[in-house]
mmCIF file of the N, C-alpha and C atoms, coordinates in Angstrom:
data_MODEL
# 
_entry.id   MODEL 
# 
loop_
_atom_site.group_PDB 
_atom_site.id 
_atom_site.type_symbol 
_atom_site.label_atom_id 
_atom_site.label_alt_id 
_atom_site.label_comp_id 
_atom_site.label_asym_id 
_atom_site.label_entity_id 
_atom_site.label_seq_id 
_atom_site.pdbx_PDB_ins_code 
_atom_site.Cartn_x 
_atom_site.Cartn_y 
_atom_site.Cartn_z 
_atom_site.occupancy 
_atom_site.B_iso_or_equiv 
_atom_site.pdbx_formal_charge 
_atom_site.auth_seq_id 
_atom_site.auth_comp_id 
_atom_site.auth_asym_id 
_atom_site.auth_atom_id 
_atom_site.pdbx_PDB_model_num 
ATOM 1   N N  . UNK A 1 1  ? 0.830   -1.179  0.000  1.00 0.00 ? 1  UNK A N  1 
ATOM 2   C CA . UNK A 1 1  ? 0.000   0.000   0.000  1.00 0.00 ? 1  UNK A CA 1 
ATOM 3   C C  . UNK A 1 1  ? 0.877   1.245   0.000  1.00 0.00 ? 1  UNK A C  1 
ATOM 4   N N  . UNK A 1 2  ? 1.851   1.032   0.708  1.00 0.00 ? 2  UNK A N  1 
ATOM 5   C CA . UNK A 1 2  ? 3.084   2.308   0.684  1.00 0.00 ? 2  UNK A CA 1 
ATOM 6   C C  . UNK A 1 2  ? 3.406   2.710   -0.266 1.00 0.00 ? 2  UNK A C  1 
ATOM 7   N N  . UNK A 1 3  ? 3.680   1.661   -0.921 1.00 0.00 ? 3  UNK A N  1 
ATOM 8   C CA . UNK A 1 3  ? 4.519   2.185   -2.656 1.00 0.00 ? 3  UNK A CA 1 
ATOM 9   C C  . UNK A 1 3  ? 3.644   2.296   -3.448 1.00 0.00 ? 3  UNK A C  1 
ATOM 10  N N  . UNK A 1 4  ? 2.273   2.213   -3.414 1.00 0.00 ? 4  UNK A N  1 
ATOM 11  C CA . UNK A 1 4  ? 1.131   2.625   -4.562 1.00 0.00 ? 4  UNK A CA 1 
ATOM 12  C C  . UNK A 1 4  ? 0.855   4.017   -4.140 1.00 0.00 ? 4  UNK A C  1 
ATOM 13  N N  . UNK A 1 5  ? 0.974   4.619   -2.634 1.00 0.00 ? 5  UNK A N  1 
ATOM 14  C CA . UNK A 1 5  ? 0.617   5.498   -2.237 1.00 0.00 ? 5  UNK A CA 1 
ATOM 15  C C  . UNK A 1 5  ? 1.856   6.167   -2.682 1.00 0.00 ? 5  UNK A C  1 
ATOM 16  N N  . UNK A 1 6  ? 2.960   5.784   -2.563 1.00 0.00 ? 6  UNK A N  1 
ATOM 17  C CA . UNK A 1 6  ? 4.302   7.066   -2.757 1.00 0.00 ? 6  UNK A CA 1 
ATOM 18  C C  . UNK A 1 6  ? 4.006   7.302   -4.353 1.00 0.00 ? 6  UNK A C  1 
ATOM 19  N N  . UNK A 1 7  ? 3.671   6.391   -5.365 1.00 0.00 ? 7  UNK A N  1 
ATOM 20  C CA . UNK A 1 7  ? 3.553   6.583   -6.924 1.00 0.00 ? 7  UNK A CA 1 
ATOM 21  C C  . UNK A 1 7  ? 1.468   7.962   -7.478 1.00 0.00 ? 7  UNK A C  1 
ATOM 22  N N  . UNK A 1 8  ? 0.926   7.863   -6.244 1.00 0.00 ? 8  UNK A N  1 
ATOM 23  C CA . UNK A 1 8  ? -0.229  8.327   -6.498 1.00 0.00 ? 8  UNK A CA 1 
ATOM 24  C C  . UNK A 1 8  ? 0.070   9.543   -6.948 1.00 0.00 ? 8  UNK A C  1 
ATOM 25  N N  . UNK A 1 9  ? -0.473  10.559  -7.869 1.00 0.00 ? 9  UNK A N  1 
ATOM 26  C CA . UNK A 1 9  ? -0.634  11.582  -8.226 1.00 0.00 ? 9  UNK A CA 1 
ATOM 27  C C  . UNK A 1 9  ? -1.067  12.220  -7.433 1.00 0.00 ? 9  UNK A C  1 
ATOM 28  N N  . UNK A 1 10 ? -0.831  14.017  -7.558 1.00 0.00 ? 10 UNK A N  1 
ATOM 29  C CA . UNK A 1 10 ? -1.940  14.422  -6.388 1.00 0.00 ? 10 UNK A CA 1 
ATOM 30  C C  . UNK A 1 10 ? -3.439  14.632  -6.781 1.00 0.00 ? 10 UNK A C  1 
ATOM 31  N N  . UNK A 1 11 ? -4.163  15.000  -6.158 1.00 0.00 ? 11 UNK A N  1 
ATOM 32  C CA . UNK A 1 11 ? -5.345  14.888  -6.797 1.00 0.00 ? 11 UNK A CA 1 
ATOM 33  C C  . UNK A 1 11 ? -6.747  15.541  -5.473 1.00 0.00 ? 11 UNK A C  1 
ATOM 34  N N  . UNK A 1 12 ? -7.481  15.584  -5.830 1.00 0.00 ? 12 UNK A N  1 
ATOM 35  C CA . UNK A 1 12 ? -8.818  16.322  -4.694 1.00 0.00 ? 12 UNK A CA 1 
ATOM 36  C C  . UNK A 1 12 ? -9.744  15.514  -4.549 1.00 0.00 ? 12 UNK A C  1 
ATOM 37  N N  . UNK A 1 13 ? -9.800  14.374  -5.017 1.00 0.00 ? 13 UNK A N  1 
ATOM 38  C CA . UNK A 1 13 ? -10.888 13.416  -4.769 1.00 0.00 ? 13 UNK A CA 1 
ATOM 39  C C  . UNK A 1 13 ? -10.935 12.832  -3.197 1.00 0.00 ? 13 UNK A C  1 
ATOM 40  N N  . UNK A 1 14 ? -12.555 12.629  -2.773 1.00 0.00 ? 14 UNK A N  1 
ATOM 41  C CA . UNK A 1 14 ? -12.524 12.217  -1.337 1.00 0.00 ? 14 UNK A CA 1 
ATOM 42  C C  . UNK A 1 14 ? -12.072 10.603  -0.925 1.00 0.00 ? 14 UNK A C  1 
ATOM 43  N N  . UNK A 1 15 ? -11.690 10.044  0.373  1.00 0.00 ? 15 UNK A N  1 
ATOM 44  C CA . UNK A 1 15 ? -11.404 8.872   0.418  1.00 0.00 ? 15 UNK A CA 1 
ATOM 45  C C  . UNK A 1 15 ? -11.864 8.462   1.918  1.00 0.00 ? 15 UNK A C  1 
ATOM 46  N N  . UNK A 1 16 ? -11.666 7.442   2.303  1.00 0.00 ? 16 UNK A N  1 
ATOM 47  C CA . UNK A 1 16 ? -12.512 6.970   3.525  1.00 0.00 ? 16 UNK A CA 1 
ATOM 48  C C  . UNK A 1 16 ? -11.527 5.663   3.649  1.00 0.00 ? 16 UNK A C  1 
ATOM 49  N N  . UNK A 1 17 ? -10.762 5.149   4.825  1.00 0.00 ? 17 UNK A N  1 
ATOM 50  C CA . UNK A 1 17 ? -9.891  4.224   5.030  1.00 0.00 ? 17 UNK A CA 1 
ATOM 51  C C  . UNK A 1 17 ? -10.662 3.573   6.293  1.00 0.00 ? 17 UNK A C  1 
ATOM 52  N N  . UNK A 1 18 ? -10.221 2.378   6.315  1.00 0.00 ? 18 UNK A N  1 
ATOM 53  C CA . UNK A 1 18 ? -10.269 1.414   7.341  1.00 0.00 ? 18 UNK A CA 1 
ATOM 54  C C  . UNK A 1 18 ? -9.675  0.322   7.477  1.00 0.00 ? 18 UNK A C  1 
ATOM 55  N N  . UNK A 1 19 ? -9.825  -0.288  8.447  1.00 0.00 ? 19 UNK A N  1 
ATOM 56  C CA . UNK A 1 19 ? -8.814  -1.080  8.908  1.00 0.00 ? 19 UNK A CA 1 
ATOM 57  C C  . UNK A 1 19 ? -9.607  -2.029  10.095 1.00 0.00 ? 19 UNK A C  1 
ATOM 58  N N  . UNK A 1 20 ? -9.266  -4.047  9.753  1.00 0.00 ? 20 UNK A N  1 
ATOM 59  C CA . UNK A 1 20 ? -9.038  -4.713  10.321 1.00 0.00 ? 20 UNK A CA 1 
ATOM 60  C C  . UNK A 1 20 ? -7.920  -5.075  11.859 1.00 0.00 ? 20 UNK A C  1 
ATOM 61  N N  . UNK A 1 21 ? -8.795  -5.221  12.204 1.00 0.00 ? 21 UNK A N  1 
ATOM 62  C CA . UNK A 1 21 ? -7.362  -5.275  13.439 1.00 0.00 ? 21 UNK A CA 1 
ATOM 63  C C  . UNK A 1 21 ? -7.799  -6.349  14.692 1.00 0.00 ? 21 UNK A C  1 
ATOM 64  N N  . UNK A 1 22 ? -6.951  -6.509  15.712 1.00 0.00 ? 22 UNK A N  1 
ATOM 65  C CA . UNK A 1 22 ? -7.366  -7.701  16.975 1.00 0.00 ? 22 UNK A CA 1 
ATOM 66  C C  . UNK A 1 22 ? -7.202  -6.222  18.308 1.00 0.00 ? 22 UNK A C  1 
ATOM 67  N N  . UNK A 1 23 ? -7.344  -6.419  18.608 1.00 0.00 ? 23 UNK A N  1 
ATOM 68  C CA . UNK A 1 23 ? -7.798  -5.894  20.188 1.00 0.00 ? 23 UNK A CA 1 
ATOM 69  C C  . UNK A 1 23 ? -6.533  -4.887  20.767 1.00 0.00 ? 23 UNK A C  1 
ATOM 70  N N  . UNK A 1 24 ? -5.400  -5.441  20.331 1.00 0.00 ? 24 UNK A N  1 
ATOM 71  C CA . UNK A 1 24 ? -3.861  -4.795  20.634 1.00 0.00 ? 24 UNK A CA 1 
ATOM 72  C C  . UNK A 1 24 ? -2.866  -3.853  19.835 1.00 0.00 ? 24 UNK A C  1 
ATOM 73  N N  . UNK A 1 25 ? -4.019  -4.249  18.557 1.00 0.00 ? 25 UNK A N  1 
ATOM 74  C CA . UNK A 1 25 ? -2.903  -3.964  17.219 1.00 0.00 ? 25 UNK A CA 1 
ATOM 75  C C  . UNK A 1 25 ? -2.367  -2.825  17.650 1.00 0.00 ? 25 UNK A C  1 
ATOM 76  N N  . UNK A 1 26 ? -1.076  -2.637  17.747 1.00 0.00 ? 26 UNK A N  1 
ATOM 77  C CA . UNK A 1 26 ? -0.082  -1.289  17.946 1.00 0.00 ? 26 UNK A CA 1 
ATOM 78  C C  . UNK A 1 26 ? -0.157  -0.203  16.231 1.00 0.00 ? 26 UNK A C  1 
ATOM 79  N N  . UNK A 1 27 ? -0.365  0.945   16.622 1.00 0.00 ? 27 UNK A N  1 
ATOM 80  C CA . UNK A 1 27 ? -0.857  1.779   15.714 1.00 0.00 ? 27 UNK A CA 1 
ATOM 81  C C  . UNK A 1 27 ? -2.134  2.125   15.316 1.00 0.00 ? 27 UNK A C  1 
ATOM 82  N N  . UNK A 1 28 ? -1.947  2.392   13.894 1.00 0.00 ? 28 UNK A N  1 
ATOM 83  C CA . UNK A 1 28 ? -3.012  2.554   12.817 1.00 0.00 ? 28 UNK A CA 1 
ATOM 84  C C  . UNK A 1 28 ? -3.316  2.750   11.531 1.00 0.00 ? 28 UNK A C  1 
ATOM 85  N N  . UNK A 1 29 ? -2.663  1.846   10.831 1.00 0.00 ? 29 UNK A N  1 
ATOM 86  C CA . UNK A 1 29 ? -2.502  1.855   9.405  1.00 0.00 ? 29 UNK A CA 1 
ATOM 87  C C  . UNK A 1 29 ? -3.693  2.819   8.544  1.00 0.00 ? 29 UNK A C  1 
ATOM 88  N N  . UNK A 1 30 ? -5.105  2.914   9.078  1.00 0.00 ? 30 UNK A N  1 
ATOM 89  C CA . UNK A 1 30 ? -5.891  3.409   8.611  1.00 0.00 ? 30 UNK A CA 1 
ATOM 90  C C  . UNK A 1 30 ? -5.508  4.782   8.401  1.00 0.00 ? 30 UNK A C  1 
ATOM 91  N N  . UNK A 1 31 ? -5.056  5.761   9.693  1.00 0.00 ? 31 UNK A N  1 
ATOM 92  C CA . UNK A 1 31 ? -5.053  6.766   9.920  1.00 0.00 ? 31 UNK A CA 1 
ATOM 93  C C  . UNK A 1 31 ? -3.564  7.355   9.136  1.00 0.00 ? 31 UNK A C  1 
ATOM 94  N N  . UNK A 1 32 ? -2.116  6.093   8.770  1.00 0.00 ? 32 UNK A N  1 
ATOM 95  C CA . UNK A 1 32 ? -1.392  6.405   8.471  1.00 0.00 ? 32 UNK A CA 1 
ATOM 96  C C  . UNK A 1 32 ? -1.551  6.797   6.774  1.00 0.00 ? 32 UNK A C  1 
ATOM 97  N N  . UNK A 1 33 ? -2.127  5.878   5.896  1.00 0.00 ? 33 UNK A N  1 
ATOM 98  C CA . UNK A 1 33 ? -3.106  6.137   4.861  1.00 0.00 ? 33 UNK A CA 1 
ATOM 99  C C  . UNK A 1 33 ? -3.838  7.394   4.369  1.00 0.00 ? 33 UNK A C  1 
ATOM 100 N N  . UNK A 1 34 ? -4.535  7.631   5.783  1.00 0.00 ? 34 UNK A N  1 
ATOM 101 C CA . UNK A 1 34 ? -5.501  8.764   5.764  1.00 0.00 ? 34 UNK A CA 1 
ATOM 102 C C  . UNK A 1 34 ? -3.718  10.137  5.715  1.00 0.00 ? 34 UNK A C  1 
ATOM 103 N N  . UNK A 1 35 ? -2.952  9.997   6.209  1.00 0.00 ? 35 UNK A N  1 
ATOM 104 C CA . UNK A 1 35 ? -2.228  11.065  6.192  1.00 0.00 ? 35 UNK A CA 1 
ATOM 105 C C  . UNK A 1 35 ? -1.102  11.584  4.909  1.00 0.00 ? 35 UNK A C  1 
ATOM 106 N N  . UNK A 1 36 ? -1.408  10.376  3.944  1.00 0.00 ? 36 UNK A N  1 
ATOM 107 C CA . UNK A 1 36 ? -0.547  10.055  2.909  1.00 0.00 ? 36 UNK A CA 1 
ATOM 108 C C  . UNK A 1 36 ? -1.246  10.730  2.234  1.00 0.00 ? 36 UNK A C  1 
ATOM 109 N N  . UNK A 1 37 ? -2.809  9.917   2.325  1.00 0.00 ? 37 UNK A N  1 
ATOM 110 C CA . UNK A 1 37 ? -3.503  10.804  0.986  1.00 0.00 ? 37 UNK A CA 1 
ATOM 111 C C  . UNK A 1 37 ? -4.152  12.459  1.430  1.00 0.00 ? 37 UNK A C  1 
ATOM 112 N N  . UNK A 1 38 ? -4.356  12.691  2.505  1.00 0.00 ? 38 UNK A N  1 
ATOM 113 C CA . UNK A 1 38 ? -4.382  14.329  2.769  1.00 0.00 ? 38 UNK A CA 1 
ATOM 114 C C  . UNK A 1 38 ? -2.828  15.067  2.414  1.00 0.00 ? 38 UNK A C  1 
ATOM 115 N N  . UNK A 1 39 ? -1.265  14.555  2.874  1.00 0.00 ? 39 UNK A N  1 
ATOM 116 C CA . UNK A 1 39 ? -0.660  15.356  1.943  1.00 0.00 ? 39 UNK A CA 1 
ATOM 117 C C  . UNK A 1 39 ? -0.528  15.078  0.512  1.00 0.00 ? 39 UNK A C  1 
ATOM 118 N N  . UNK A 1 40 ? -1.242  14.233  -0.089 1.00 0.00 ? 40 UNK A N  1 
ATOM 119 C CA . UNK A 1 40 ? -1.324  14.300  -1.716 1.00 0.00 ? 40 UNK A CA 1 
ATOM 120 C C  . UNK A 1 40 ? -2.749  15.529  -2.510 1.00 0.00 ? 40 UNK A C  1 
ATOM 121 N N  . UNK A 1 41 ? -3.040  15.815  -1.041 1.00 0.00 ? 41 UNK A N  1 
ATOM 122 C CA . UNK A 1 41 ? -4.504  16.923  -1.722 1.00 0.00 ? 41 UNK A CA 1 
ATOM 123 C C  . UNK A 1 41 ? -5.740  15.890  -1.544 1.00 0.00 ? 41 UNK A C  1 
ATOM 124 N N  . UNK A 1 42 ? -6.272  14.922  -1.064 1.00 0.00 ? 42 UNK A N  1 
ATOM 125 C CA . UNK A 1 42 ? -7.424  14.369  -1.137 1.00 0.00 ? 42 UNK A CA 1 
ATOM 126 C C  . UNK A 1 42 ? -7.788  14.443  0.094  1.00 0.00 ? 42 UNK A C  1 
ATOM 127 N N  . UNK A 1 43 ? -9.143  14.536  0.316  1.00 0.00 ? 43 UNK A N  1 
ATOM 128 C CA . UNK A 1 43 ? -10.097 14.735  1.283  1.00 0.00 ? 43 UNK A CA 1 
ATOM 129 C C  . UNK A 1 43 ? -10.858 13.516  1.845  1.00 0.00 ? 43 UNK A C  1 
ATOM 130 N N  . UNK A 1 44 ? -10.645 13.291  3.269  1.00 0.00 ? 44 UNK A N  1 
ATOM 131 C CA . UNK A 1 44 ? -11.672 12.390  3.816  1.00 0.00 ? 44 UNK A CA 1 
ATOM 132 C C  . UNK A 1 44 ? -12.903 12.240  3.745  1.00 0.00 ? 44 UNK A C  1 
ATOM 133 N N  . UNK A 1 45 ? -14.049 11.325  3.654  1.00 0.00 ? 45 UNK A N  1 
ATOM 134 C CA . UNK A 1 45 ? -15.038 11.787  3.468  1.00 0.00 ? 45 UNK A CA 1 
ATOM 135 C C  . UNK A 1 45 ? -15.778 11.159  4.706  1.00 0.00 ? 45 UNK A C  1 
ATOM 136 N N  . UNK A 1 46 ? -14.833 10.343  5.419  1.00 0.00 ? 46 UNK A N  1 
ATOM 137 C CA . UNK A 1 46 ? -14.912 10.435  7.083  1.00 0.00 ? 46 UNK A CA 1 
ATOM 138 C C  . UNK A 1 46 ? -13.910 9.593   7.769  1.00 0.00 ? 46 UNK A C  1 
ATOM 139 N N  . UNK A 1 47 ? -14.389 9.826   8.834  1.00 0.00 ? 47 UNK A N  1 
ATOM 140 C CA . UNK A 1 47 ? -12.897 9.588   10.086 1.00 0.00 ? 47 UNK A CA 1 
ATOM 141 C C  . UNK A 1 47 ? -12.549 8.210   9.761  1.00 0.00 ? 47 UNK A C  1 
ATOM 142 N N  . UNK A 1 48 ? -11.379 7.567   9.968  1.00 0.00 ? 48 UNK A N  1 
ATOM 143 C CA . UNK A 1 48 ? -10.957 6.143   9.681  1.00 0.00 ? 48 UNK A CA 1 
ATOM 144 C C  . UNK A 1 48 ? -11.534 5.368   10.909 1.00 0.00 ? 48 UNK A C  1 
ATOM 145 N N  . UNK A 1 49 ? -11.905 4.552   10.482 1.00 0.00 ? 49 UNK A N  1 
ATOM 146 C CA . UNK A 1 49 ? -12.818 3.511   11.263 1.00 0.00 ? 49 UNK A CA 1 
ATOM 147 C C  . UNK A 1 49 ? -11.608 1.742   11.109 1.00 0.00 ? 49 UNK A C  1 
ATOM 148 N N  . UNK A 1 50 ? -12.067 1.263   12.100 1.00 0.00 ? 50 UNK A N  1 
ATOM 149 C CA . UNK A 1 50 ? -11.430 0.054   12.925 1.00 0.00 ? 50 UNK A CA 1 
ATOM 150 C C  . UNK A 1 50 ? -12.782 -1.022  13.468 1.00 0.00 ? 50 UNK A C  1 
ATOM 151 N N  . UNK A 1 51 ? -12.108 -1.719  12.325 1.00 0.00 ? 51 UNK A N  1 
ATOM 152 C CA . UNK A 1 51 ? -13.371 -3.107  12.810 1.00 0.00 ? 51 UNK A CA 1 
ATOM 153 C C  . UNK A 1 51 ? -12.034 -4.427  13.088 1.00 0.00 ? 51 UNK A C  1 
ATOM 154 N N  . UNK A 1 52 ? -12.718 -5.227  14.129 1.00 0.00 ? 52 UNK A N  1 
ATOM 155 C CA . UNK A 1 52 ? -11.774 -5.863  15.190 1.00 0.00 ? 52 UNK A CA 1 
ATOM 156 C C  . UNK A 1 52 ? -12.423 -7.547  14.331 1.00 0.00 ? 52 UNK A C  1 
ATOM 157 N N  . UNK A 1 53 ? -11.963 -8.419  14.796 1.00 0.00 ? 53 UNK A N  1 
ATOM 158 C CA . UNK A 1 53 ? -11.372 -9.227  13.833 1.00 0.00 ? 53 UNK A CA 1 
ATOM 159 C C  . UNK A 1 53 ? -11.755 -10.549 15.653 1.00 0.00 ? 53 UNK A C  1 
ATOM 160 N N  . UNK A 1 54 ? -11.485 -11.902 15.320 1.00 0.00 ? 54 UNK A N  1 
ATOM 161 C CA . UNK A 1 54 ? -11.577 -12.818 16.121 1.00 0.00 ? 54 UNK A CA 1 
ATOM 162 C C  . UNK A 1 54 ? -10.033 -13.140 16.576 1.00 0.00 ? 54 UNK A C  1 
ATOM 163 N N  . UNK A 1 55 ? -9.589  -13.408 15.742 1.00 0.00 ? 55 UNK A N  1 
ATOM 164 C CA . UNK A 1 55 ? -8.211  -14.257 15.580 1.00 0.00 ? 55 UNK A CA 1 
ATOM 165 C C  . UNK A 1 55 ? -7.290  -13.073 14.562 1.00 0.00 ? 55 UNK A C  1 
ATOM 166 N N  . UNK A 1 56 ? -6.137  -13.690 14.556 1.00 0.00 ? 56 UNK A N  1 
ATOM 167 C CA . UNK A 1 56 ? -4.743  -13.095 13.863 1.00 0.00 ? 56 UNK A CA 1 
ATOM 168 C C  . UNK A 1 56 ? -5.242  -12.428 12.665 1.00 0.00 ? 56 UNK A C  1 
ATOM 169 N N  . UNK A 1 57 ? -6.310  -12.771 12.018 1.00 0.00 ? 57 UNK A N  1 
ATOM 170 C CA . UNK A 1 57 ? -6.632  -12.431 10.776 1.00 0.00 ? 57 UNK A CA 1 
ATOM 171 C C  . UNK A 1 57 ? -8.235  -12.358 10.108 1.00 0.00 ? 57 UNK A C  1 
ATOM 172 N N  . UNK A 1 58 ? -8.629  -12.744 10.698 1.00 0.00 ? 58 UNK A N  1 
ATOM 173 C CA . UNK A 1 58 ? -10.116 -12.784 11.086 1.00 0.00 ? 58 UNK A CA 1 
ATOM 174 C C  . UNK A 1 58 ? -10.844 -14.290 12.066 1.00 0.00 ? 58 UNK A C  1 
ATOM 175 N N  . UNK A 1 59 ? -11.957 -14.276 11.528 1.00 0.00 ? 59 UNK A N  1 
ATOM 176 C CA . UNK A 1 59 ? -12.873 -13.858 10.863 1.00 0.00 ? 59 UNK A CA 1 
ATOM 177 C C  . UNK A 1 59 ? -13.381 -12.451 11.387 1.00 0.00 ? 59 UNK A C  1 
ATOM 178 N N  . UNK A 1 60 ? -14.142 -11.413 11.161 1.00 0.00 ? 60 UNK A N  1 
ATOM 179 C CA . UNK A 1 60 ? -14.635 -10.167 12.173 1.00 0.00 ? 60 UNK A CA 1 
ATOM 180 C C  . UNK A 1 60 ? -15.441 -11.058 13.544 1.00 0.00 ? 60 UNK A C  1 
ATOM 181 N N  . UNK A 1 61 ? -15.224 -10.123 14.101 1.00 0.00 ? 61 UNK A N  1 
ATOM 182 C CA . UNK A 1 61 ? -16.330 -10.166 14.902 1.00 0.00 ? 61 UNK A CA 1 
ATOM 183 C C  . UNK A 1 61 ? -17.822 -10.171 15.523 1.00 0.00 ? 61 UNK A C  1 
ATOM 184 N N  . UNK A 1 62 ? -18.308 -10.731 16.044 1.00 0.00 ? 62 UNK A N  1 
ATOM 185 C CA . UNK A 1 62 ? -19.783 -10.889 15.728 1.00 0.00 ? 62 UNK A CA 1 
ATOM 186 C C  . UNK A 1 62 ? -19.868 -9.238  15.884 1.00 0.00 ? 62 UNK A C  1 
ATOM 187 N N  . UNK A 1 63 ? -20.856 -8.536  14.875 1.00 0.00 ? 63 UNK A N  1 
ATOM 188 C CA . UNK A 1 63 ? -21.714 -7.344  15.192 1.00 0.00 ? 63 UNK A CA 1 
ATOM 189 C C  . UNK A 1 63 ? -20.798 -6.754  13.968 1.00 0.00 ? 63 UNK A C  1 
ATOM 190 N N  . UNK A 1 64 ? -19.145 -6.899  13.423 1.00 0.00 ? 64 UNK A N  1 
ATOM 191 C CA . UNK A 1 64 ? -18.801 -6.185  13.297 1.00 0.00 ? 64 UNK A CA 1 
ATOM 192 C C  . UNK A 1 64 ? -18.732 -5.881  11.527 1.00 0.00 ? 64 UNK A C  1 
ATOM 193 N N  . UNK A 1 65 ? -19.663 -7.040  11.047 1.00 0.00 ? 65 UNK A N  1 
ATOM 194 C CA . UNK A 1 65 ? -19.622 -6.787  9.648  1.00 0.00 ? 65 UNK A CA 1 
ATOM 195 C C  . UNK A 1 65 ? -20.890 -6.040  9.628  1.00 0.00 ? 65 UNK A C  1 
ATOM 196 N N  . UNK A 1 66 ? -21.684 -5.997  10.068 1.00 0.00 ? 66 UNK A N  1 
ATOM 197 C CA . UNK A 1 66 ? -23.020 -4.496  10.353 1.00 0.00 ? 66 UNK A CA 1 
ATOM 198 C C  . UNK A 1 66 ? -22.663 -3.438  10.901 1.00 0.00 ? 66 UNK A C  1 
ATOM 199 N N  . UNK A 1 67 ? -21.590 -3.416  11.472 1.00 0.00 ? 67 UNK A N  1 
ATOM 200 C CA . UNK A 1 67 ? -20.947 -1.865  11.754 1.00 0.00 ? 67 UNK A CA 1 
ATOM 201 C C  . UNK A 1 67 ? -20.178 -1.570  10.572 1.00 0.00 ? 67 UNK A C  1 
ATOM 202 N N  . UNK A 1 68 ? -19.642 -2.025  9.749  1.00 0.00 ? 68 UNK A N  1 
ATOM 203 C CA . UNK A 1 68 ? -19.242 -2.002  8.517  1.00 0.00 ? 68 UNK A CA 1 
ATOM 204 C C  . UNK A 1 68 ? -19.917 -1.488  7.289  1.00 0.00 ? 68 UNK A C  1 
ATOM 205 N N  . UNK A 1 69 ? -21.309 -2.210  7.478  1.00 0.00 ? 69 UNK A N  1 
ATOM 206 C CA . UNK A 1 69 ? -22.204 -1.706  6.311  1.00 0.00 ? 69 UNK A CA 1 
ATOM 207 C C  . UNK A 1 69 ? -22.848 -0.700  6.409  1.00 0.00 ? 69 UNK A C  1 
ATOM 208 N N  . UNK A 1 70 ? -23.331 -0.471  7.900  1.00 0.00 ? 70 UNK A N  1 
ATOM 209 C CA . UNK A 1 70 ? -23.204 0.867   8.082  1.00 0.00 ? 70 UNK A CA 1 
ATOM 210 C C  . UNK A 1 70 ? -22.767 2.031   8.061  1.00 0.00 ? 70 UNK A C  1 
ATOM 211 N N  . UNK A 1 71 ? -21.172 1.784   8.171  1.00 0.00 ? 71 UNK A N  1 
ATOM 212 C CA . UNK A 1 71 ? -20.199 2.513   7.770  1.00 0.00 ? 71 UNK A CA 1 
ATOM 213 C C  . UNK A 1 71 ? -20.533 2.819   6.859  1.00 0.00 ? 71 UNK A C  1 
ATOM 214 N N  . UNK A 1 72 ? -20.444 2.207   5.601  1.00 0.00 ? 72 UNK A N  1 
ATOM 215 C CA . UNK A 1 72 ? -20.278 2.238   4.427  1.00 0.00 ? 72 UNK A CA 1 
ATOM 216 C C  . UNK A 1 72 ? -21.764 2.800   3.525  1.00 0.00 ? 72 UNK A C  1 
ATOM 217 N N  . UNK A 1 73 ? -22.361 2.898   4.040  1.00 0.00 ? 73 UNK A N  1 
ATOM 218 C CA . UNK A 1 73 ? -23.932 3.142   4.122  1.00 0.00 ? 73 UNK A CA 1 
ATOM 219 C C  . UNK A 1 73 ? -24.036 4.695   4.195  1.00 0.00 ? 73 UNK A C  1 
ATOM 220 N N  . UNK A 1 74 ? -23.044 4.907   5.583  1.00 0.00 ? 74 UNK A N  1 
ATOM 221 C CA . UNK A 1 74 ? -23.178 6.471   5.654  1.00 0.00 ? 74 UNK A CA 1 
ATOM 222 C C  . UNK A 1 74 ? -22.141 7.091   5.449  1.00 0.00 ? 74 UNK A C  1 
ATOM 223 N N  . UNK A 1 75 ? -21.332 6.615   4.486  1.00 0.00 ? 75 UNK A N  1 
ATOM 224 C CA . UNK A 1 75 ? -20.347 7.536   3.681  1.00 0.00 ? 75 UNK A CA 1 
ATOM 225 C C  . UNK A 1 75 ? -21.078 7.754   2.236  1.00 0.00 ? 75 UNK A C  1 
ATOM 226 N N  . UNK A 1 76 ? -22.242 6.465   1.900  1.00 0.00 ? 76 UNK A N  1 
ATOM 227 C CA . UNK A 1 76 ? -22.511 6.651   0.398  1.00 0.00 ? 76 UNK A CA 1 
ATOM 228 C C  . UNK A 1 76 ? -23.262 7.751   0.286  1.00 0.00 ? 76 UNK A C  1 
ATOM 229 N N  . UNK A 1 77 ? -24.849 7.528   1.359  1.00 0.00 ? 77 UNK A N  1 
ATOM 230 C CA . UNK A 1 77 ? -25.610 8.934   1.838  1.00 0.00 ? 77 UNK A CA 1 
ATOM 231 C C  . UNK A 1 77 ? -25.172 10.265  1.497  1.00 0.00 ? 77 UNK A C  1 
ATOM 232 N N  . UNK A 1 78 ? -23.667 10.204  2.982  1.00 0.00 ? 78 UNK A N  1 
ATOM 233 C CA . UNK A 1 78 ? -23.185 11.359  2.093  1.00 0.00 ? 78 UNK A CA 1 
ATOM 234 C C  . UNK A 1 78 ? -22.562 12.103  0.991  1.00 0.00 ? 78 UNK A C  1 
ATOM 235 N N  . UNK A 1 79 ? -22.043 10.899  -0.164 1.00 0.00 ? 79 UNK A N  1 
ATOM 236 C CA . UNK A 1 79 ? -21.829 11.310  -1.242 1.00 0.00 ? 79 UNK A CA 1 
ATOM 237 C C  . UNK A 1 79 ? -22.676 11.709  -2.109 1.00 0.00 ? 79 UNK A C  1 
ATOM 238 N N  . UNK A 1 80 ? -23.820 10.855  -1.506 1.00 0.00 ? 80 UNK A N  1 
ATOM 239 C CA . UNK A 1 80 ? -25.292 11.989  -2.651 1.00 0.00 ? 80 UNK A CA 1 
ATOM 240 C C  . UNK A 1 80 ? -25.934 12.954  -2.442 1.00 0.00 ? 80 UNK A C  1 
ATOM 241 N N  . UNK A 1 81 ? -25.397 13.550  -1.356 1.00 0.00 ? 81 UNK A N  1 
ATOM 242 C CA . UNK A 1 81 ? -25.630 14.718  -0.691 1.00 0.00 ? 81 UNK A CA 1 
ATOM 243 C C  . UNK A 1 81 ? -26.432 14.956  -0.044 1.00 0.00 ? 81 UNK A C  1 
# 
């Protein structure tokens, strides 16, 4: 994801990141993303969101693929204004 992000053009289009993770994960890849593409000129079109996972790699968590679609639900909303 680093090196697609260091090759991106700049550009003004909005973006919305998220991120899988377990309970400990150190950091936030979402938010590091989110800071790549704000200094390339693109705009969030909301805060980076974190859905938690069972095990090392998944599966999600119960509840957490409906917090997801929701997510995703109310970023589309607001793209249609």
């Amino acid at each position: 994801m680093r090196t697609w992000l260091d090759t991106l053009a700049p550009g003004g289009a909005r973006y919305a990141t998220f991120e899988t993770r377990i309970w400990w994960s150190p950091g936030s890849s979402a938010k590091t993303i989110a800071r790549m593409l704000d200094a390339k000129g693109y705009a969030a079109a909301a805060p980076s969101e974190k859905f938690m996972v069972t095990g090392k790699y998944g599966p999600l968590k119960e509840g957490e693929l409906e917090r997801a679609r929701a997510w995703g639900a109310s970023i589309a909303k607001a793209a249609r204004g």
